[in-house]
N, C-alpha and C positions, 0 to 999 in steps of 0.2 A: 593448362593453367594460364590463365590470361592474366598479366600487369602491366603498370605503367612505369615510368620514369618522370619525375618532376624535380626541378632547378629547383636548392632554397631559395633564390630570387624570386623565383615566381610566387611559390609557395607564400611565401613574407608578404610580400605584394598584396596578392590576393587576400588572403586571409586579413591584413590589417585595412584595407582600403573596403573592399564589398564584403566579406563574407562570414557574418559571426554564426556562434553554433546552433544560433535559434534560427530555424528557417522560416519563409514566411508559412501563414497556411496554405494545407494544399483547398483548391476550390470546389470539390469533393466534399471536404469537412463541414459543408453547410449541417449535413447530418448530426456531427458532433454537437454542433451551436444546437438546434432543434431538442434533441436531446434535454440538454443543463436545460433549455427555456421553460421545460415541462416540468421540472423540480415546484414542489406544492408547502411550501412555508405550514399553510393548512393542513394537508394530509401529516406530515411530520409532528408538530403539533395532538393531532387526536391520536396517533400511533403512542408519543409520550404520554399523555393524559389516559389514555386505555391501558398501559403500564403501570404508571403509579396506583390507580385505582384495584392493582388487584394487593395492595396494603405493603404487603412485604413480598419480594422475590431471593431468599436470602435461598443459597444453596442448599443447607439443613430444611428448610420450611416444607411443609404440604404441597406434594405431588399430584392429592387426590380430591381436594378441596375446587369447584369448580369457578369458586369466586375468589378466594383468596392464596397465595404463595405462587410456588415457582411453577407447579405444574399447569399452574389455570395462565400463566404468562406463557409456558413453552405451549400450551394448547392455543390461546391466540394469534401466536406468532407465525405456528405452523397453519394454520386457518387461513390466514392472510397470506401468506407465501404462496396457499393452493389455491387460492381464489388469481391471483397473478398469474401460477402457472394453465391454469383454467384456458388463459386466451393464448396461450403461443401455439396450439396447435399441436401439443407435445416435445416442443422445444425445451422446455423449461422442465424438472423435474425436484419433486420435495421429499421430505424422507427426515424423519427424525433419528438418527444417532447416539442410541445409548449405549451409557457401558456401564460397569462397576467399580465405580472408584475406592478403591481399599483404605485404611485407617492412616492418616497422614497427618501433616500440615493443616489444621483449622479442619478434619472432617474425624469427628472423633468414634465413629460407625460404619461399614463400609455405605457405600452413597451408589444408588443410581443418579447418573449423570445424563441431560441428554442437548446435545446440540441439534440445532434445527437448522437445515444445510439445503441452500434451492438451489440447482445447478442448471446453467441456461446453457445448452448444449453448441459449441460453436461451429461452425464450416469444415472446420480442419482438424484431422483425427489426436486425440490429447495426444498419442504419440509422437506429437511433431513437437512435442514439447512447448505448447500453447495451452496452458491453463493459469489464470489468475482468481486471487480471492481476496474478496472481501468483507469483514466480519466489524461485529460489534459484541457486548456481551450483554446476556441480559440477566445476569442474575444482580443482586444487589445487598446492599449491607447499613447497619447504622452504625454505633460506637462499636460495637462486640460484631466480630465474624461469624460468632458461632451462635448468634442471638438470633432464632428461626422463628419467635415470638411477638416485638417491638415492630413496630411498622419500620419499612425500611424504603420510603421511595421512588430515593436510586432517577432521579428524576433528568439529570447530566450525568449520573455516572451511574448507566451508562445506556437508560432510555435512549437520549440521546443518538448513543450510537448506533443503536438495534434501531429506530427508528432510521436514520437516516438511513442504513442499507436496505431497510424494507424500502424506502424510494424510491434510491437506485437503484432494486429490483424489479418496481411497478414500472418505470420509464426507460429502460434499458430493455426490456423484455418484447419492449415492441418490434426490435431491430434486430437484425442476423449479424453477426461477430464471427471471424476467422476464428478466433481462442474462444477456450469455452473458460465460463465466468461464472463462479463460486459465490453466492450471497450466503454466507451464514452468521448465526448469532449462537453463541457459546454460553455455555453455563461454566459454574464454578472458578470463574476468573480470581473474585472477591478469597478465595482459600487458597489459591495457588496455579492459579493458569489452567487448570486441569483439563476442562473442554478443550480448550490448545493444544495443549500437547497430547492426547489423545487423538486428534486428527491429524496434527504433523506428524505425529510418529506414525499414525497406519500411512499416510498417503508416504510417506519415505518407504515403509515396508512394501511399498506397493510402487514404487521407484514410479509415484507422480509427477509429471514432470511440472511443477508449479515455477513460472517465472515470477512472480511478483504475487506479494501478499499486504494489504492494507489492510489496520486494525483502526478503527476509531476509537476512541475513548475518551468520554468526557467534552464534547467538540459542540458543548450547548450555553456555554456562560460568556456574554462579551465584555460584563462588569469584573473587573478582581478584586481580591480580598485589598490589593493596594489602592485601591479606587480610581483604575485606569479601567477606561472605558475604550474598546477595540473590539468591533464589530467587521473589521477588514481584513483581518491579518489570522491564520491560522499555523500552529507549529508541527512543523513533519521531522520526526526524529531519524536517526539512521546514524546504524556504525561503518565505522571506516573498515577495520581489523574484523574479519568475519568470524563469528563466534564457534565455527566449526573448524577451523582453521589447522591444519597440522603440525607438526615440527617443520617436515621438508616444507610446507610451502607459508609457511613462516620467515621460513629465509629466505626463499625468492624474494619474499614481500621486504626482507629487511633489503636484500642487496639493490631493489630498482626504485625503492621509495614508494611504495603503492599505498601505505597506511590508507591514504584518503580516497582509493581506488575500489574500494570492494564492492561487490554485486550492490549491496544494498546502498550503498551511495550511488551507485553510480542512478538506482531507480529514482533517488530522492532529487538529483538531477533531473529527468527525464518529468517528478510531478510539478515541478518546479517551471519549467519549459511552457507542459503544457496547459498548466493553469495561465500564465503569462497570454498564453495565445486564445484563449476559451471562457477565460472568467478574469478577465482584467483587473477587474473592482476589488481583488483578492488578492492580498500578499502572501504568498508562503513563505514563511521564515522556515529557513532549512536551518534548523540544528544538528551540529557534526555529532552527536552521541547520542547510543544506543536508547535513553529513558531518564525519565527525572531524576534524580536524587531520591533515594527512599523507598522508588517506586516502581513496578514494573508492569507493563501490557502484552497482551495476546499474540503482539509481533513477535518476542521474545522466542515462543516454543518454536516457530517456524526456524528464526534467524539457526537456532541448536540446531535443527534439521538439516540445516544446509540450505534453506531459501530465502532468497531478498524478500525485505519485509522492512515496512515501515511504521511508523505510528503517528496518527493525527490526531493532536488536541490544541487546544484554544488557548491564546497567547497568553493570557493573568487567570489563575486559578483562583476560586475564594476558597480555601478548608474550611470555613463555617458550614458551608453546604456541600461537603465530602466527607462520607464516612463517618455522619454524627445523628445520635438520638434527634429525634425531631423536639424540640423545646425550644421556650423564650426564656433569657438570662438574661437578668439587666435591660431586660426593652430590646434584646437583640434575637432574631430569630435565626436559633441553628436548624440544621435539616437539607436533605438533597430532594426540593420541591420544584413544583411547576414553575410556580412563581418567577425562580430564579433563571428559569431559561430563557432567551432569545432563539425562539424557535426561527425567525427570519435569518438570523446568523448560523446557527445550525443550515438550514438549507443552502445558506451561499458554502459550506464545508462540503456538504453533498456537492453541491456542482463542481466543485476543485477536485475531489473525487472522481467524476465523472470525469471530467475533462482528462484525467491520464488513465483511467480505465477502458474507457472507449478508445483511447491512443493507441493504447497495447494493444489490446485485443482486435483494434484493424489494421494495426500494422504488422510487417513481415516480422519474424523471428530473429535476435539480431546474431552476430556470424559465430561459428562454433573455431576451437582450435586456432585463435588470434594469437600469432606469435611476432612477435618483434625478435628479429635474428640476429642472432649474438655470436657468430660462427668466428669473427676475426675482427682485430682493430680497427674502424674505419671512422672517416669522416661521414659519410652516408648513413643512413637510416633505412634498412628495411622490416617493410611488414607483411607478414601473407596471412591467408586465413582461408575457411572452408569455405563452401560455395552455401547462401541458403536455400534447402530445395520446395521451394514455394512457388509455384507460375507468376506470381505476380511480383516479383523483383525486376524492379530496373539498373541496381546499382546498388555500389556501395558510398560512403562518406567520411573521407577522414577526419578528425576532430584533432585538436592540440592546446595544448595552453603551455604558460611557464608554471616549474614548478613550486612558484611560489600564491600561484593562482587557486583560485576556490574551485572553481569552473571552466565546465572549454569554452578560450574565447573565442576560438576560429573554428572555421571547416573549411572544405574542400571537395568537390564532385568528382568522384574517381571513375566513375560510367560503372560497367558490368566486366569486372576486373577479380581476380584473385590473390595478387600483390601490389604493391606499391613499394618505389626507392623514392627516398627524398634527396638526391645531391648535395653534399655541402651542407646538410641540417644534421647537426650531430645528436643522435640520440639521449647522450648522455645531460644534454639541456634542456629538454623539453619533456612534457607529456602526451601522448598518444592515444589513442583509442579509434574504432572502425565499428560505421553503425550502417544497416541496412535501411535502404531506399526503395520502395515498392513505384508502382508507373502512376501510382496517384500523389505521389511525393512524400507521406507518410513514411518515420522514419523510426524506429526500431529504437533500443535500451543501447547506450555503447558498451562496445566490447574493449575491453582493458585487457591491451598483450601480455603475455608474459614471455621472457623470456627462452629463447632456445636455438636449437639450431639446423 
């Protein structure tokens, strides 16, 4: 095992004079940029308009119907997925995912369900624990959930999102990825998550090793119901306290302060980063909690799973145009229609998407087994961790902030190392964390120690 030693003099130094936690890009990433530039305002656009047009997509609706309800949407979708996969040369592969969803919450008969799921197969075998996903839902609703009759749509909630990842799929597909990358769109969201949690739960029975999961939803309206207009800015949700969380490691979390620390924050950091670096023109507003008030998205079944997972939607929502009969009242049109989308702001979310999708999935995997060593009293700080076994690692990078801070505001270049001591930097004042450095400088999700010894 190979470590360093570093002074907090230096440490302090360094970190407040040259070194914040955003590094620059590596010049490599021209690729990335190339990428987001191919994102189609237009394409996204007829993806939503070929959606609303099949009337209603409510999860009860017509399966068999070839112009109208859910099944003639999950048949377009899937259409489109294999016309994409068509060009990777067998890269890419599509496959519809049904099951039977039994008598619940808003499904008053058992339900065939089916998610329609493109997998773009990556470099490096899923057992390295390199797979990410990202979904939208396409089923849809008006006033009544359970209303499989009334047109429903569904035009930002949640066209919108199914639309954008079909993008992501068409422009991303051109290029070969370390991680292999999950594009799907989900039914049965609008009743209860159900496409969701139906695939987190097999891929967990099936001990997938999924590092990051992105759910769009709703990520098509720049006007709100307040009458603020923000076409710049989009919201990426994420919990601190991970929703699988146990007793015992409940208490670690209570005894080192991690609340703010968990997998899924730490990834909403990392979209946050590299949208900053990839799509400039785009603010991500990081909200520390898990979903709106009232309301909950397709991140949710992953997060129960055990996997980081976030949710992206658009910073002013209007409910006139979520989840209502399509009608004029008083000179006001309710309805979730085309009209109301900004499908140009929609594609600048795609490309904020993209820019930490294509992150992850070319960078290394970040370090397993991070411990911060708690064996004795000391003024020092040590950290060690696993090695990751990837060929293209150059290093590790330590991160820190105070913890009164949001974010790491510092790093540090530790080379190709398995521990670090910090002298003089007492653990109990700072935060920590250690992320993987590849030879193209591309850097990995931080790992959040936990204590041990």
């Amino acid at each position: 095992m190979k470590s360093i030693t570093i002074s907090s003099i230096a440490v302090l130094l360094l970190g407040s004079a040259v070194c914040r936690a955003s590094a620059e890009p590596p010049a490599s990433d021209g690729d990335v940029r190339r990428i987001i530039q191919q994102v189609s305002p237009q394409r996204i656009e007829a993806t939503i308009r070929a959606l609303v047009g099949f009337g209603t997509r409510n999860t009860l609706s017509s399966q068999t119907d070839p112009k109208r309800g859910i099944g003639a949407a999950r048949d377009y979708l899937f259409g489109e997925f294999s016309k994409i996969a068509a060009e990777t040369g067998g890269r890419m592969t599509v496959e519809k995912q049904a099951f039977v969803q039994p008598v619940g919450s808003r499904i008053p008969e058992p339900t065939t369900l089916t998610n329609v799921v493109a997998t773009l197969r990556g470099e490096l075998p899923v057992a390295q624990g390199r797979v990410v996903v990202v979904s939208g839902h396409y089923d849809s609703m008006c006033t009544s959930p359970t209303d499989s009759v009334h047109d429903a749509p569904g035009a930002n909630d949640d066209a919108s999102g199914s639309a954008a990842v079909l993008e992501m799929a068409r422009v991303m597909s051109k290029r070969a990825f370390h991680a292999t990358i999950v594009f799907m769109c989900v039914a049965g969201e609008e009743q209860g998550l159900y496409g969701a949690y139906n695939y987190a739960q097999t891929a967990k029975t099936a001990h997938m090793p999924i590092q990051a999961m992105f759910t769009n939803d709703i990520i098509g309206n720049s006007l709100g119901g307040n009458g603020v207009h923000d076409n710049k800015t989009v919201r990426v949700f994420s919990e601190g306290v991970p929703s699988d969380e146990s007793e015992a490691q409940a208490r670690v979390r209570r005894s080192v302060g991690g609340e703010n620390d968990g997998p899924s924050r730490q990834l909403a950091r990392y979209i946050h980063e590299a949208a900053k670096r990839y799509v400039p023109g785009m603010k991500v507003e990081l909200i520390y909690r898990r979903d709106r008030y009232l309301r909950g998205g397709d991140h949710i079944a992953f997060l129960e799973s055990g996997y980081p997972a976030v949710r992206f939607t658009e910073p002013n929502e209007n409910y006139n145009h979520q989840h209502q009969d399509v009608r004029v009242e008083n000179g006001l049109q309710f309805g979730d229609l085309p009209e109301f989308v900004d499908f140009a702001y929609t594609a600048h979310v795609a490309q904020v998407n993209i820019s930490a999708l294509a992150s992850l999935a070319l960078a290394p995997a970040p370090p397993a087994r991070t411990v911060l060593v708690t064996s004795r009293l000391a003024t020092d700080t040590e950290i060690r961790w696993d090695a990751v076994p990837e060929a293209d690692v150059a290093g590790y990078e330590l991160v820190w902030r105070g913890t009164t801070e949001p974010d790491w505001s510092h790093s540090r270049a530790l080379g190709n190392v398995t521990s670090v001591t910090l002298t003089g930097m007492s653990k109990d004042n700072w935060l920590f964390g250690i992320r993987t450095v590849d030879k193209n400088g591309r850097h990995s999700v931080v790992s959040f120690p936990r204590p041990g010894r």
